[in-house]
Residue frames relative to the residue before (quaternion, step in Angstrom):
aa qw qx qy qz dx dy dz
X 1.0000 0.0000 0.0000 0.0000 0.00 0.00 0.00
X 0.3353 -0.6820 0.5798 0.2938 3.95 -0.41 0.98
X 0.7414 -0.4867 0.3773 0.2668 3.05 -1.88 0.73
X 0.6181 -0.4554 0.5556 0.3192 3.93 -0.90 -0.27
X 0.2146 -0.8041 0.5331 0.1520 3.05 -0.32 1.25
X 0.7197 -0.5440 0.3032 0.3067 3.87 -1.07 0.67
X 0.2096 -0.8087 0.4501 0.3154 3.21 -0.45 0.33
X 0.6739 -0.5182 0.1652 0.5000 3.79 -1.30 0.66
X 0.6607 0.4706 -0.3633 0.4584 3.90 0.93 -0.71
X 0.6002 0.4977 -0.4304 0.4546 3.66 1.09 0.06
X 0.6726 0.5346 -0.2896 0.4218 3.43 1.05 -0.56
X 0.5217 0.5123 -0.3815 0.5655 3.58 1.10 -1.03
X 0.8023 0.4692 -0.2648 0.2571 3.52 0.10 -0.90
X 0.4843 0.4370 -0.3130 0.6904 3.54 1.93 -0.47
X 0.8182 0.3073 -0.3673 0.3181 3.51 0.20 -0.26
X 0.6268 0.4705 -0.4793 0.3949 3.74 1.75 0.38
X 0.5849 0.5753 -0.4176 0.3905 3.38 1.31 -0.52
X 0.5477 0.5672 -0.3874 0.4778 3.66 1.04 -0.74
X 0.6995 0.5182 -0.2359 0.4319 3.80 0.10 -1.10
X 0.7460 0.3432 -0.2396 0.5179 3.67 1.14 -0.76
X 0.5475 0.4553 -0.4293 0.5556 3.78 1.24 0.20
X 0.6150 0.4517 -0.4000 0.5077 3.97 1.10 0.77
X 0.7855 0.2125 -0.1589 0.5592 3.47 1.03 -1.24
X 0.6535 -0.4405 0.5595 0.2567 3.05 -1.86 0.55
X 0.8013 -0.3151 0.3143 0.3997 3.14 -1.48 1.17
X 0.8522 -0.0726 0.1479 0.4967 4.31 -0.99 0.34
X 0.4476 0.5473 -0.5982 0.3772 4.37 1.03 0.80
X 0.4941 -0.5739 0.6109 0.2308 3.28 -1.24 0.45
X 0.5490 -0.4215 0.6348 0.3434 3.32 -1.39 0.64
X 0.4092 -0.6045 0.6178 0.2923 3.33 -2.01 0.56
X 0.4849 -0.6393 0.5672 0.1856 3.13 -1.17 1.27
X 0.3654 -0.4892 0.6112 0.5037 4.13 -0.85 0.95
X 0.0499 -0.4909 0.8257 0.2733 2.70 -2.35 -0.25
X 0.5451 -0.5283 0.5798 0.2959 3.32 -2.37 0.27
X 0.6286 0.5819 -0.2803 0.4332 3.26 1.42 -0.27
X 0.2851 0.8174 -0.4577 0.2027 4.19 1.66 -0.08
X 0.7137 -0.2755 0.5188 0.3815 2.99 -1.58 0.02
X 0.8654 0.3769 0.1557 0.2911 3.26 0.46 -1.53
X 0.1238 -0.7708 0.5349 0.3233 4.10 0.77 0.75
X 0.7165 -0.3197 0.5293 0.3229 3.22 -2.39 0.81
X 0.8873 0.1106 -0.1766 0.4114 3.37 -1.67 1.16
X 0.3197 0.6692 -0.5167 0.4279 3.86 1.21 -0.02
X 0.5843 -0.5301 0.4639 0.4031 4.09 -1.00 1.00
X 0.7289 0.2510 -0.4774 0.4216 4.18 0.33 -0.56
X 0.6940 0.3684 -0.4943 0.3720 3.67 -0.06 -0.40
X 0.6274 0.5731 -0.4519 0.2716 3.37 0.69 0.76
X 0.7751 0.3746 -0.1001 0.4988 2.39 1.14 -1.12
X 0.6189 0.3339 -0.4848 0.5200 3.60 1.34 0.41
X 0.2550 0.7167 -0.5179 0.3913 3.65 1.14 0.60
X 0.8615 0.3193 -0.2219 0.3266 3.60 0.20 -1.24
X 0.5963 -0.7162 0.2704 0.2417 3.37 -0.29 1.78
X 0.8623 0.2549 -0.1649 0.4053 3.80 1.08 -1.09
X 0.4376 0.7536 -0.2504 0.4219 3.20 1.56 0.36
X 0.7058 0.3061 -0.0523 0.6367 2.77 2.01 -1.02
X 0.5004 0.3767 -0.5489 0.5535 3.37 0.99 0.80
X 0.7416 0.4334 -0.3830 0.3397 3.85 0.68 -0.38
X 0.3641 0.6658 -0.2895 0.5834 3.14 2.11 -0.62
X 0.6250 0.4899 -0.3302 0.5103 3.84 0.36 -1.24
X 0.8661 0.2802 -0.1996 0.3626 3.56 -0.36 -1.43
X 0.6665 0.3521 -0.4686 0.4607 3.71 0.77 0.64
X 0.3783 0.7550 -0.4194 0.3332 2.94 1.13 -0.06
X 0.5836 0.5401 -0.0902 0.5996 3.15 1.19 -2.14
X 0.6841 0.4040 -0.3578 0.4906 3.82 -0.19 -0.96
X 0.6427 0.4962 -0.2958 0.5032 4.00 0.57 -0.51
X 0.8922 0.3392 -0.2142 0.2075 3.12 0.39 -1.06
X 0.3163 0.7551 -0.2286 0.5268 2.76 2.31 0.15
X 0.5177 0.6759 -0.3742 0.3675 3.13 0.90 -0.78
X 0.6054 0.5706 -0.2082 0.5143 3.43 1.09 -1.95
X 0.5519 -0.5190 0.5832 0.2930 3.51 -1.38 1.70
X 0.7841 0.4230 -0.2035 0.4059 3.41 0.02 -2.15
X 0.6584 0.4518 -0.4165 0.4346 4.15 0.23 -0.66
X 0.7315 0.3988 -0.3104 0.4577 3.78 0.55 -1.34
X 0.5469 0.4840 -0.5069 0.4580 4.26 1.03 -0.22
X 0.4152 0.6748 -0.5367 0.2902 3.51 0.96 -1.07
X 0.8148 0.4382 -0.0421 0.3772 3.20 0.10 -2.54
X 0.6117 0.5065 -0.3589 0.4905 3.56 0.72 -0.72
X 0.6849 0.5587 -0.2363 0.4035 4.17 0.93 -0.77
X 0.8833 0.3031 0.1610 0.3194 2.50 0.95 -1.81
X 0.6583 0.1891 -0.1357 0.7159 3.37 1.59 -0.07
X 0.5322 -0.5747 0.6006 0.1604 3.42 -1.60 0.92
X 0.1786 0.8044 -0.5658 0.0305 3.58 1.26 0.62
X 0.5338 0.4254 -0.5784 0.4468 4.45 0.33 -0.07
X 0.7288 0.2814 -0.4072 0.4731 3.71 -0.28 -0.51
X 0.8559 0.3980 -0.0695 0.3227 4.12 0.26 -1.10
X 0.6058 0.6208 -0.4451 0.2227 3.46 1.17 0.17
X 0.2540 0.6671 -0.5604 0.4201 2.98 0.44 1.31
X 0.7063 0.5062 -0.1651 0.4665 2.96 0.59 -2.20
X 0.7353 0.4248 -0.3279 0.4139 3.69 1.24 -0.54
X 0.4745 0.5690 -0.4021 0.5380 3.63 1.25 0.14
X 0.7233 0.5837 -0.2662 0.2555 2.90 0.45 -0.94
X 0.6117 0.5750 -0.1492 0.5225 3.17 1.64 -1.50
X 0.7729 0.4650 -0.2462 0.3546 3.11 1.21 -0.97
X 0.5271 0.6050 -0.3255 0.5002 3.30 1.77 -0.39
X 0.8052 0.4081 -0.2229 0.3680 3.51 0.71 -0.79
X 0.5762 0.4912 -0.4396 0.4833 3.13 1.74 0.29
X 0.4995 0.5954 -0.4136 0.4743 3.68 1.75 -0.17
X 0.6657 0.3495 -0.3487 0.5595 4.02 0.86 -0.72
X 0.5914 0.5407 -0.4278 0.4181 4.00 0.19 -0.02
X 0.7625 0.4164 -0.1654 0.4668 3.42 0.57 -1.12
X 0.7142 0.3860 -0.1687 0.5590 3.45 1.53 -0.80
X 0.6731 0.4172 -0.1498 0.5920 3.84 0.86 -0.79
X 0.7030 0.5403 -0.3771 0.2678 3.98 0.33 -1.34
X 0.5430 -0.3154 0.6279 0.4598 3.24 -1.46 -0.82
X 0.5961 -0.6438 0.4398 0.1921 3.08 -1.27 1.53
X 0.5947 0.4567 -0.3913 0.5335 3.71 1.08 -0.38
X 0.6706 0.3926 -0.2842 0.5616 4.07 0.46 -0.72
X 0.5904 0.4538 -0.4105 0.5262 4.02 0.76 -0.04
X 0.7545 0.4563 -0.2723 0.3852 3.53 0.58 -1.43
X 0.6079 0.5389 -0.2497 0.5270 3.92 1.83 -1.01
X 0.6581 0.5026 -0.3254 0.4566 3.89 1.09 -0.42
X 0.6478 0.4697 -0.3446 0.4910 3.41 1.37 -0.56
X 0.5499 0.6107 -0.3318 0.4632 4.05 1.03 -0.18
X 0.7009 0.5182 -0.2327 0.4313 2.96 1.18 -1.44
X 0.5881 0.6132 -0.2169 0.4806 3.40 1.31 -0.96
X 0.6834 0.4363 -0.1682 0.5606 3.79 1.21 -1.00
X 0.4594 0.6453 -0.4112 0.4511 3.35 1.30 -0.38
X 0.8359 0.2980 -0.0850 0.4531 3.22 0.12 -1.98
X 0.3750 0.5556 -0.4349 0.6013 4.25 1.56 0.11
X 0.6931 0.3887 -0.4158 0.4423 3.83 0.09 -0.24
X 0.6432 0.4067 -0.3285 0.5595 3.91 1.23 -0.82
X 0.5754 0.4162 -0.5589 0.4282 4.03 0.57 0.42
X 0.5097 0.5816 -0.6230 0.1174 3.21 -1.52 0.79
X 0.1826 0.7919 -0.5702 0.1204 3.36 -1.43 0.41
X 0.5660 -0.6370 0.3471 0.3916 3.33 -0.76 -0.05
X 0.2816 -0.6030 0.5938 0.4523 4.01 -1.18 -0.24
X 0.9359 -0.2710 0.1970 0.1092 2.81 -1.63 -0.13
X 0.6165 0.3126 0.0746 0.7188 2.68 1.87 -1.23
X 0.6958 -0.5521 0.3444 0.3041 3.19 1.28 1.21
X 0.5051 0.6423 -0.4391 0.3735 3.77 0.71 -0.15
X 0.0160 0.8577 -0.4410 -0.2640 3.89 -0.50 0.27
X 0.3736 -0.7808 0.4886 0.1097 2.76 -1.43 0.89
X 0.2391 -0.8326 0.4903 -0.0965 3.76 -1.08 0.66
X 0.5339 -0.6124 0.5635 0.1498 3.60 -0.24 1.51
X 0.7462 0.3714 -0.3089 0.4581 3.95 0.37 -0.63
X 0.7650 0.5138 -0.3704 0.1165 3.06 0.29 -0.82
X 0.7797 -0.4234 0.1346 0.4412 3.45 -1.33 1.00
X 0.7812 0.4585 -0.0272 0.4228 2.95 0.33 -2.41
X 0.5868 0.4787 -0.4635 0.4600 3.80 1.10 -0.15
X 0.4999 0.6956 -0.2656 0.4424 3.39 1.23 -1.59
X 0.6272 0.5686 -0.1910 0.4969 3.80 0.50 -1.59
X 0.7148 0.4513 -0.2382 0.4781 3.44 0.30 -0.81
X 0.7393 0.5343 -0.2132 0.3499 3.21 0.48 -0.68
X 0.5269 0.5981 -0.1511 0.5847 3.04 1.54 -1.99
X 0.7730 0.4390 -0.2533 0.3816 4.02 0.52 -1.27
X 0.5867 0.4581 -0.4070 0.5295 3.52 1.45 -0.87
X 0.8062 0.2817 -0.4124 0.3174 3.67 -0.11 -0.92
X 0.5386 0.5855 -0.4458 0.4102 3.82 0.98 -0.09
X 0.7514 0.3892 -0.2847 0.4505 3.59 0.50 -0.54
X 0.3701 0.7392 -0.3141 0.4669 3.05 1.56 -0.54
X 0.7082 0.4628 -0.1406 0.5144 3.45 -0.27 -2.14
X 0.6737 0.5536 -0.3054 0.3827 3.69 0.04 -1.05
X 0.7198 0.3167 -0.2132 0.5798 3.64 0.54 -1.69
X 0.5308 0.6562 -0.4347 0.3142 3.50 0.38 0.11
X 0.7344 0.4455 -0.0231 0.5115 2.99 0.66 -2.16
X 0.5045 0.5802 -0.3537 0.5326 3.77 1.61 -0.46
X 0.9007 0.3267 -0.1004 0.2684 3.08 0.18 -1.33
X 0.6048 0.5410 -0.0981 0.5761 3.47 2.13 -0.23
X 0.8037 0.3832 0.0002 0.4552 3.24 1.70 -1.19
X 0.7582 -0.1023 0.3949 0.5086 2.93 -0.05 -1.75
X 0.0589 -0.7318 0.6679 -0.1220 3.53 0.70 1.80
X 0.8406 0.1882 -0.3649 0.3534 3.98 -0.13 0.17
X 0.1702 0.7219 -0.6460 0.1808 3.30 0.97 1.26
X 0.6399 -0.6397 0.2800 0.3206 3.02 -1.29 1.06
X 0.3901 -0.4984 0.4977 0.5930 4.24 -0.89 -0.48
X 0.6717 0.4026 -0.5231 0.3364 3.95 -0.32 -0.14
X 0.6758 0.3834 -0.3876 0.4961 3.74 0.43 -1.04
X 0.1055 0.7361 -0.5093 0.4332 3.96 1.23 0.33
X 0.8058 0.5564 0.0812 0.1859 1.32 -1.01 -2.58
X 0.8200 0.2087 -0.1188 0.5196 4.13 0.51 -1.56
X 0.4825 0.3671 -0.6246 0.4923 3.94 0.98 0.79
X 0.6711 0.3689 -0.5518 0.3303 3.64 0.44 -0.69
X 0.6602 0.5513 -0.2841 0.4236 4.25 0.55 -0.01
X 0.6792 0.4894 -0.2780 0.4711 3.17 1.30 -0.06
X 0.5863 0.6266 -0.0927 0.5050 3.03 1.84 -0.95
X 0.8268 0.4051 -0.2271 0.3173 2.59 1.18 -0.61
X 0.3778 0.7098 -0.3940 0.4452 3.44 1.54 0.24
X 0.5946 0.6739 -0.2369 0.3691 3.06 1.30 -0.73
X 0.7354 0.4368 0.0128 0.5178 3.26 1.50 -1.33
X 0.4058 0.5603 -0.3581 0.6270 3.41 2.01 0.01
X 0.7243 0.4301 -0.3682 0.3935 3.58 0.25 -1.33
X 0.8393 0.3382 -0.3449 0.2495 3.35 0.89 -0.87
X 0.5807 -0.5892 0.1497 0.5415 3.62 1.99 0.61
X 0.2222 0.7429 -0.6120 0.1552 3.63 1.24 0.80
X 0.0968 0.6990 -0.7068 0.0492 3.92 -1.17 0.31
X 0.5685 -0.4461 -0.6571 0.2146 1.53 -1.87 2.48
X 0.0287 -0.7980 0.5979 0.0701 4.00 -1.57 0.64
X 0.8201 -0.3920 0.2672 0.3200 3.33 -1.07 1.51
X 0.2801 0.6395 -0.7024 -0.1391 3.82 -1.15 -0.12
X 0.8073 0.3958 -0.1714 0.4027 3.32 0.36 0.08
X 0.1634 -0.7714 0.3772 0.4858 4.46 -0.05 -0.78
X 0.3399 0.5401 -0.6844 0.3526 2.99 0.41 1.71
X 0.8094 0.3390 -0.2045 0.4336 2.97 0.15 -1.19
X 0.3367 0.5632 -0.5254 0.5416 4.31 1.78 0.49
X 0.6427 0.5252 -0.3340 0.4467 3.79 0.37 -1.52
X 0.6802 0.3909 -0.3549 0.5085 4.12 0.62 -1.33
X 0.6586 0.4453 -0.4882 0.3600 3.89 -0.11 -1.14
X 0.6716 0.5904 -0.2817 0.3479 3.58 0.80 -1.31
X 0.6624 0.4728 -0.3043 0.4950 3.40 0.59 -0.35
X 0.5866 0.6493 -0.3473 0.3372 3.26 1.16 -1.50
X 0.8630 0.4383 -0.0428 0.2476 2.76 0.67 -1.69
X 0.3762 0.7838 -0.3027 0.3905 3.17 1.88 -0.63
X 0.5532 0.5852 -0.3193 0.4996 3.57 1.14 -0.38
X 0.6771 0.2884 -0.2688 0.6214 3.80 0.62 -0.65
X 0.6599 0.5178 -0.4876 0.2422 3.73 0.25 0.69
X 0.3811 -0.8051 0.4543 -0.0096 4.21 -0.49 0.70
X 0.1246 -0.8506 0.5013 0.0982 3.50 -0.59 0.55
X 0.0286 -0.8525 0.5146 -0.0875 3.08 0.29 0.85
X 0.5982 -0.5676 0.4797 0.2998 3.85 -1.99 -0.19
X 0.4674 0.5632 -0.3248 0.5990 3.17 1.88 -0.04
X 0.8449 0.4046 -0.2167 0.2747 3.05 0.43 -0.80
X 0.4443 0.5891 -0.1721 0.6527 2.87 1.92 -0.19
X 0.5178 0.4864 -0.2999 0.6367 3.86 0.82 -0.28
X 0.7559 0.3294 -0.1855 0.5346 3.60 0.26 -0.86
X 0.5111 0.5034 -0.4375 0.5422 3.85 0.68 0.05
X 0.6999 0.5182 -0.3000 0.3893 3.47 0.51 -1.49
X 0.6576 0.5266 -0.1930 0.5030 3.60 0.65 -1.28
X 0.6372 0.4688 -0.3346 0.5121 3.78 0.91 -0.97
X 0.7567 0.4324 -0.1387 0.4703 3.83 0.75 -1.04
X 0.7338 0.5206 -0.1461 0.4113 3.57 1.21 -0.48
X 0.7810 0.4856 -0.1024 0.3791 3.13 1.05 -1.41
X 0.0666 0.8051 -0.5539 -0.2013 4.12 0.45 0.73
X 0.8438 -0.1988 0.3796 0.3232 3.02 -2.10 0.02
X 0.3291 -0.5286 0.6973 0.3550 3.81 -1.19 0.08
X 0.5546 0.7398 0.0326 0.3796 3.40 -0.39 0.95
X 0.7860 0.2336 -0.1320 0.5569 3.28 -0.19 -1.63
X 0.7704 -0.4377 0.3973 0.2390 3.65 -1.77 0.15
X 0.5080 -0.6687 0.4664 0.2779 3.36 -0.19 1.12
X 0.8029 0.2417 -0.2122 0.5020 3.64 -0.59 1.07
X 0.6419 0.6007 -0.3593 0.3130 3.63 0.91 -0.68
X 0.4042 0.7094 -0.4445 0.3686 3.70 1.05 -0.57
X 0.5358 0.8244 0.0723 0.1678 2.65 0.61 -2.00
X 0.6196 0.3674 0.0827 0.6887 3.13 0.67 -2.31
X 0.4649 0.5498 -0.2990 0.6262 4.18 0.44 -1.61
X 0.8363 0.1713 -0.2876 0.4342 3.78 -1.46 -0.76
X 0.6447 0.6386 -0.3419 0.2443 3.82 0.04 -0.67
X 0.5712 0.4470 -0.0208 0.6881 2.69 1.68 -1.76
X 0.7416 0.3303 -0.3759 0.4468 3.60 -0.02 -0.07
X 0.4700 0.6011 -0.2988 0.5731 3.48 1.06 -0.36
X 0.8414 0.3008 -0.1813 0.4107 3.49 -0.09 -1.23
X 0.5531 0.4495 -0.3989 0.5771 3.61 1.69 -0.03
X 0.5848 0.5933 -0.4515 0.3197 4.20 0.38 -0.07
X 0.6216 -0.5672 0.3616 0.4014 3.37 -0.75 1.20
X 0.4972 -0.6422 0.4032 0.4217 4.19 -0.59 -0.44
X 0.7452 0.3505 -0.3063 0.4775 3.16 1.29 -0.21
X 0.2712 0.6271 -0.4504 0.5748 3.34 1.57 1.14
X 0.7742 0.3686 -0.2771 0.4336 3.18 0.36 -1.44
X 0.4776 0.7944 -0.2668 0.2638 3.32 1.20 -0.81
X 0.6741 0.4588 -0.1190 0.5665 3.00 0.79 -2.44
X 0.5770 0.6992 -0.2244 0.3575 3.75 0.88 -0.63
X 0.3679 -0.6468 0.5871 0.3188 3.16 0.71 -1.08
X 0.7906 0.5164 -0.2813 0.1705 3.58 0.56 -0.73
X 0.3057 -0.8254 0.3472 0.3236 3.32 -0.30 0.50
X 0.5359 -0.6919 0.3203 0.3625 3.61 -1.23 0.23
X 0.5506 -0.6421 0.4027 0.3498 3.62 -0.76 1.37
X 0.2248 -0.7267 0.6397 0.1102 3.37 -0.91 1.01
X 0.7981 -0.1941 0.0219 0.5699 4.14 -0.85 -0.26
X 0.5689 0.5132 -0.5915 0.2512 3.53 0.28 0.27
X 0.2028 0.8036 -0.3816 0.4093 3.45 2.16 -0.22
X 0.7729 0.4158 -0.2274 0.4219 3.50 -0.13 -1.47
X 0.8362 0.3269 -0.2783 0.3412 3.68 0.16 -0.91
X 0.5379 0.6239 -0.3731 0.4268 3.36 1.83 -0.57
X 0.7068 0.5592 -0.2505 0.3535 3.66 1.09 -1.24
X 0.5940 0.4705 -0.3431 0.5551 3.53 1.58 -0.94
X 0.7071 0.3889 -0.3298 0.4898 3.95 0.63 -0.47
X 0.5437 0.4367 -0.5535 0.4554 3.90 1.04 0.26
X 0.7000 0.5427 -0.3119 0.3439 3.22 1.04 -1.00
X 0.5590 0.5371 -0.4655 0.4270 3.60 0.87 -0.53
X 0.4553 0.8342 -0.1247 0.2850 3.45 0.97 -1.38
X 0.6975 0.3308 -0.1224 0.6238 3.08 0.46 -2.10
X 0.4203 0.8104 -0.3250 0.2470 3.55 1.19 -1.27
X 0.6668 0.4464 -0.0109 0.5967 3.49 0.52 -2.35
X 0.7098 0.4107 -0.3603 0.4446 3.88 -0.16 -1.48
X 0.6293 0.5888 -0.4004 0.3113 4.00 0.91 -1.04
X 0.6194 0.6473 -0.1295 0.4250 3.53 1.45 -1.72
X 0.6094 0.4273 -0.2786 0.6070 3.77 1.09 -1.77
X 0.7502 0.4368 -0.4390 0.2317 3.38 -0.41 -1.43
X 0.6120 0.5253 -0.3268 0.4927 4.01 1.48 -1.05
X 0.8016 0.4207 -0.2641 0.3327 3.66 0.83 -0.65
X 0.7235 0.2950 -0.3062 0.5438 3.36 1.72 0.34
């Protein structure tokens, strides 16, 4: 016998608590425009369209990009990320619906702003090495974790027989994005996502910092969010990280708690897919 489908005051209500673990205190969601970067139905406004895909998409992302010596000094310097990593998802989500969803003038003014405050990261590691918010190959890393990222998500939650070309055109659409902001070398395609990824896997480190920042990425929910959903969100991100991610990490790989967490992300994404079209 299937489950009970939500009612409409349950839905409104998964879909305000969900919407306020993106926006700051009284911001509005970004309205689509016809005017985006990006035409309606194109593979990225889909596939950054679907609300839990990209929070599980989101939080490997983060677990990945930690890896990087020069990305995780960034955050350790430069952002109060124990008290605020939320406030840093958040920012980071709403610069993913602007740039993908906005008016092409409020997409093209969020990506400056973003290069603005990349010019005030820098410093050194530990060992005296310096590091730098601009640089290409740091930039690259990043751009590659949250692209491959998004993708195995929206595969594995959505739309496991999306074709290889409409692939193929989020990893090319995405990637203009990641030029403007000076990534070097970036993906058009998931051949050449599969090469950078490897490439780069060499400049990546396991560290107790970096671990610390996994914990906080996988632990910490929203003021807010739905009782249980964290939860569902870490499992599934977890069980999408390469093994020698999970490795450098510390984390092990969900075993059968896997199964019931993934059918209850999926129902989830399910409901959030329905509300988010009906309001």
């Amino acid at each position: 016998m299937p489950p009970p489908r939500p009612t409409d005051h349950i839905r409104q209500e998964l879909v305000r608590r969900v919407r306020a673990t993106f926006n700051e205190e009284g911001q509005r969601p970004v309205p689509p425009s016809d005017e985006a970067l990006f035409a309606k139905d194109t593979p990225i406004r889909l596939v950054h369209a679907d609300v839990v895909a990209m929070m599980v998409g989101g939080m490997r992302s983060l677990l990945l990009q930690m890896l990087h010596p020069h990305a995780l000094q960034g955050v350790l310097d430069h952002s109060d990320f124990r008290a605020d990593m939320h406030g840093r998802l958040r920012r980071t989500a709403r610069f993913i619906a602007v740039t993908t969803f906005g008016h092409r003038d409020d997409a093209r003014a969020a990506i400056q702003r973003v290069n603005r405050i990349h010019e005030q990261v820098s410093g050194t590691l530990p060992d005296g090495t310096p590091y730098s918010a601009r640089d290409p190959r740091t930039l690259a890393w990043v751009h590659v974790a949250e692209a491959t990222s998004f993708l195995a998500a929206y595969l594995r939650l959505v739309r496991p027989d999306m074709p290889n070309s409409a692939r193929d055109e989020y990893y090319r659409q995405f990637a203009a994005i990641a030029r403007a902001l000076g990534a070097d070398p970036v993906p058009e395609n998931q051949h050449e996502a599969e090469t950078i990824f490897r490439e780069l896997r060499g400049d990546l480190r396991g560290s107790p910092e970096a671990r610390e920042v996994a914990r906080l990425v996988l632990t910490q929910r929203p003021e807010g969010a739905p009782a249980g959903l964290q939860s569902m969100l870490r499992t599934e991100a977890i069980a999408l990280l390469p093994p020698f991610a999970r490795s450098m990490l510390g984390l092990d790989r969900p075993g059968l708690e896997a199964i019931p967490a993934r059918a209850a992300t999926w129902a989830i994404g399910k409901t959030l897919r329905w509300a988010f079209r009906q309001n």
